[in-house]
N, C-alpha and C positions, 0 to 999 in steps of 0.2 A: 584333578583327582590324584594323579602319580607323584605331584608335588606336594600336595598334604599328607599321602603315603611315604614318604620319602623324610617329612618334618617329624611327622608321628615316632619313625625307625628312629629318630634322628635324639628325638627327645628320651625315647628309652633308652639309647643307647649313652646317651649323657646321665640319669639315672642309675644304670646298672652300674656304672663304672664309678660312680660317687658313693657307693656302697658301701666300699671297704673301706676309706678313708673317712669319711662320717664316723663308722665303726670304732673306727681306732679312736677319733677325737673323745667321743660318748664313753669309750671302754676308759681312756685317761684320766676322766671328768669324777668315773664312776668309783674308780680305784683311788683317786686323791681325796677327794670329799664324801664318799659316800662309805667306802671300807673302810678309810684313813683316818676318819673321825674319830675325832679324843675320846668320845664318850665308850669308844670300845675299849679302849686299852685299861688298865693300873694308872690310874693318878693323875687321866685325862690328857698323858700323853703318846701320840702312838710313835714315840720312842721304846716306850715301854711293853711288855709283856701285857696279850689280850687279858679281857676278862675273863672269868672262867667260863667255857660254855658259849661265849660269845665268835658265831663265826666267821662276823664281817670281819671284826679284828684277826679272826685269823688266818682268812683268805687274803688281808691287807699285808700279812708277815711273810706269804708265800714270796714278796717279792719283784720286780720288776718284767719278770715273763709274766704273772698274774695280766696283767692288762691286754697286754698281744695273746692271751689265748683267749681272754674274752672279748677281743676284735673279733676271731674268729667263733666263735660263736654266735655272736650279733649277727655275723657273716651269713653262717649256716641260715638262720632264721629268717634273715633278710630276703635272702636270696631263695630258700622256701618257699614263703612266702609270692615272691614276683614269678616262682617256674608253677605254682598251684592253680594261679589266678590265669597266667597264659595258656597252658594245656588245657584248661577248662574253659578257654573262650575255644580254646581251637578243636575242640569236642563237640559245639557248637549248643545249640536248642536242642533239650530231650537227651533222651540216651543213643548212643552211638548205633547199641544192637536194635532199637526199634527203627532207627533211620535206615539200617542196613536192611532188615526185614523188606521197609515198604520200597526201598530199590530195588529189592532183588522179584519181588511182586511186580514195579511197574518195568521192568525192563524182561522177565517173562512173560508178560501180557502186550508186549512192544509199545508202551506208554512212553514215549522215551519225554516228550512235552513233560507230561505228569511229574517223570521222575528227575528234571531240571526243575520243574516249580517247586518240589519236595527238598531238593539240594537249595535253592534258593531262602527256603522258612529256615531247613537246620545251622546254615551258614557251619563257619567252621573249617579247619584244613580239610577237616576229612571230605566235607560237602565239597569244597574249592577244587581240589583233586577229580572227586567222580562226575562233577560240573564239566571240567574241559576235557574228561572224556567219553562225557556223553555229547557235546558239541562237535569231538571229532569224529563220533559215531554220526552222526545224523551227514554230516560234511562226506563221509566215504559216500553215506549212501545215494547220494547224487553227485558221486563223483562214477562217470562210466568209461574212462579209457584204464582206470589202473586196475589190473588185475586183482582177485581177493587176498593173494597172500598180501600182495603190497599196502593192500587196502591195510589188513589187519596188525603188521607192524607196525604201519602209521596211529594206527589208533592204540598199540600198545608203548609206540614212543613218547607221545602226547600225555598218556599216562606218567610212564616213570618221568618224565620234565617235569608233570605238576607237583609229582612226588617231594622229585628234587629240591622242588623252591620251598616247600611247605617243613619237611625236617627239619633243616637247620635250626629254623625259628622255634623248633622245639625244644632240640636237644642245647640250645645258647644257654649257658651259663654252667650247666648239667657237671665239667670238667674243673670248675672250681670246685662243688661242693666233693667229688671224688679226689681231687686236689687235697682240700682240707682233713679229708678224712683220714687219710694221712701224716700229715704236717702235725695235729693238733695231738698227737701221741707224742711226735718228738719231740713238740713243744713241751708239753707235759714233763718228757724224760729229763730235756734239759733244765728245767725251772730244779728241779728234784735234784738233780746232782750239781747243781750251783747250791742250792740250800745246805745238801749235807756238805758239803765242801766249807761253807760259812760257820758253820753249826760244829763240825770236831774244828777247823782252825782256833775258834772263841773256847773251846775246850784247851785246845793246848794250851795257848796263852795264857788261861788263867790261872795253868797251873795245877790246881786241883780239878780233877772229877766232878761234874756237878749231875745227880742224874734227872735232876728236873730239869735245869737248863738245856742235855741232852734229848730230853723224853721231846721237850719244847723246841726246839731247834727241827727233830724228826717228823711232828705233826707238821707243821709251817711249811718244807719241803715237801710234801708226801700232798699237799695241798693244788700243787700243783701235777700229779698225778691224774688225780681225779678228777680236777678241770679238764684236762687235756683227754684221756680217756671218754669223757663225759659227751664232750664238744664233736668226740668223731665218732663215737655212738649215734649220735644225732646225725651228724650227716652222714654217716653208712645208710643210716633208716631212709632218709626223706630222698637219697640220690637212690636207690634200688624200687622207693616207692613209687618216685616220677619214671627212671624208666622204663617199669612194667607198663605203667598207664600209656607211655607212647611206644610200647611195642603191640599193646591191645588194639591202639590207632593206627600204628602200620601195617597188623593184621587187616583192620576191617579196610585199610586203603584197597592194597593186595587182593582179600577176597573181591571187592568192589570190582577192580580192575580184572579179574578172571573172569566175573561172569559179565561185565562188558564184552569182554572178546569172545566168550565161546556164545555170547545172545549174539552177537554179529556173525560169529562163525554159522550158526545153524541157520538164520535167516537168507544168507545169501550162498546158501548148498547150488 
């Protein structure tokens, strides 16, 4: 069983990490043949000035950062996506608050049977945590040389350990998307001042003033802007989204863990 736990980690953890570079190949793929496409541009080639109005051609003129900020994006979404589906298995069956409810019911009625078969249906971090410590509730109470304080430390150490193992696996990945959310402005900034930078240099050179080729040159960089702003929108949202959800989960660990110990505190007065 620890060995098919161990392949399972093993196999996400080769998954998670094939993410961004997938991303990047897909975003390459996406920007050459799918923005890059003749049929956007003047005269079918995208040498040329987009068509009017057309924004794949002009998301295609933003440029060479175009593609690396829609890595990261793909990124965001990806990665979304795999932290949605794992916080929500680790939520378990039902809702967190009705599972907490019928603990705090079978462990004031000193159900503690009950309230392991209960953790058992909801499965879950949250379940897995108030599972080993209701086992090391039950384990004190036929333990009769240790005194109760030492009793009840033990049983709040076994707590914060199950804690321990059960976070990480939450918050995995969490620092990329707070990562991104970051990067994908600067990205953004720099795609924009390589554009203007391109855009008055082909002014100078030619001489004369052109202020369409200017107007054109300022939308094309300014294109990347708004990718990049766009991209850490998105991940501001969906990283403040998840860790509300796992701060409401180390709530209900937490409360879990209080009223173990003070149901143990008052039974053995």
């Amino acid at each position: 069983m620890k060995s098919n736990k161990n392949l399972s980690k093993s196999l996400k953890g080769g998954l998670s990490s094939a993410i961004i570079p997938v991303s990047l190949v897909a975003s390459i793929l996406v920007y050459a043949f799918v923005f890059g496409d003749g049929s956007h541009f003047i005269g079918g080639n995208n040498a040329n000035l987009p068509n009017p109005g057309d924004y794949y051609g002009i998301v295609y003129k933003g440029g060479p950062i175009v593609p690396l900020i829609i890595t990261l994006l793909l990124t965001v979404l990806a990665y979304s996506v795999e932290r949605y589906l794992a916080i929500t298995k680790a939520s378990g069956k039902g809702r967190v608050v009705n599972f907490m409810t019928t603990i705090n019911e079978f462990l004031n009625a000193g159900k503690i049977d009950s309230a392991k078969e209960a953790c058992n249906d909801q499965k879950g971090s949250v379940a897995n945590v108030i599972y080993s410590g209701l086992v090391k509730y039950q384990e004190m109470e036929r333990e009769k040389a240790l005194p109760k304080d030492q009793k009840i430390v033990s049983i709040q150490k076994e707590i914060e350990e199950a804690t321990s193992l059960e976070l990480p696996a939450l918050e995995q990945n969490l620092v990329i998307l707070s990562t991104i959310a970051s990067v994908a402005t600067l990205m953004g900034l720099l795609g924009t001042v390589i554009g203007m930078i391109k855009a008055f240099s082909a002014l100078a050179n030619a001489g004369a003033p052109d202020s369409v080729q200017l107007a054109a040159g300022i939308s094309e960089a300014l294109i990347n802007t708004a990718l990049g702003i766009g991209t850490s929108a998105l991940a501001i949202i969906f990283y403040n989204f998840f860790t509300t959800k796992i701060d409401k989960l180390t709530y209900s660990i937490d409360e879990a863990g209080y009223t173990i110990v003070n149901t143990f505190a008052s039974k053995n007065q």
